[in-house]
C-alpha positions in Angstrom: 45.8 -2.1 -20.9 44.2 -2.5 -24.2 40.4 -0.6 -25.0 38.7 -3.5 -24.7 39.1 -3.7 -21.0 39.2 0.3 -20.5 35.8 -0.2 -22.1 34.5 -3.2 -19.5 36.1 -1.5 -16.7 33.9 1.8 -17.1 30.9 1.8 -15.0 27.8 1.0 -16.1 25.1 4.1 -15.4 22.5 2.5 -17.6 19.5 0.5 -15.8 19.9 -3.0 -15.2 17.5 -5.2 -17.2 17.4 -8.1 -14.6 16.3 -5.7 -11.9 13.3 -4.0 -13.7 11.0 -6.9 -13.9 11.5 -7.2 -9.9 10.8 -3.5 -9.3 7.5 -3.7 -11.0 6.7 -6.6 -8.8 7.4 -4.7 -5.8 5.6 -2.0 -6.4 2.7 -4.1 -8.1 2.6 -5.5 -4.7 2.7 -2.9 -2.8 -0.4 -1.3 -5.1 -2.3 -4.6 -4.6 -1.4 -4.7 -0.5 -2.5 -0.9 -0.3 -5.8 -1.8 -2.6 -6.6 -4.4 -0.2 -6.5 -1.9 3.2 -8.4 0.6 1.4 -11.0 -2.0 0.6 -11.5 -3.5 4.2 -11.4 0.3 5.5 -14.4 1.0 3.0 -16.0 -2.2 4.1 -15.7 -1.7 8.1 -16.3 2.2 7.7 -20.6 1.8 7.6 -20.3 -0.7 10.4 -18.7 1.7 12.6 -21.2 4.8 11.8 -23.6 2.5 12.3 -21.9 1.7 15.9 -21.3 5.5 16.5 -25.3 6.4 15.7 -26.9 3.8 17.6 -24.7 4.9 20.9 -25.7 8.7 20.2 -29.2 7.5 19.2 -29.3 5.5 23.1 -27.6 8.6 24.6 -30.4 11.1 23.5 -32.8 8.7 24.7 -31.1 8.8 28.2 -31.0 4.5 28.2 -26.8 4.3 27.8 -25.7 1.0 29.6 -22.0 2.0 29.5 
């Protein structure tokens, strides 16, 4: 066996160039999915205060339909 292939036969603990770019996609999605949920959460949050006072607003009053 020559040094050339001892040399190509070693394994290769360096990073892989052709799997960075699709790591950084990953996790760019994953950053945009998460963005997205915390968005609608921050969206839907006033709408449900808004659901919780008017129910304790009715329930003081002594008027709750439920």
């Amino acid at each position: 066996m020559s040094k050339d292939n001892k040399a190509n036969l070693r394994a290769n603990h360096g990073q892989h160039s052709d799997s960075q770019p699709h790591k950084l996609s990953l996790l760019f999605r994953f950053m945009k999915f998460i963005s997205w949920v915390i968005v609608i959460g921050l969206l839907l949050s006033p709408l449900a205060c808004t659901v919780q006072i008017i129910d304790d607003i009715k329930e003081q009053q002594g008027g709750n339909d439920e």
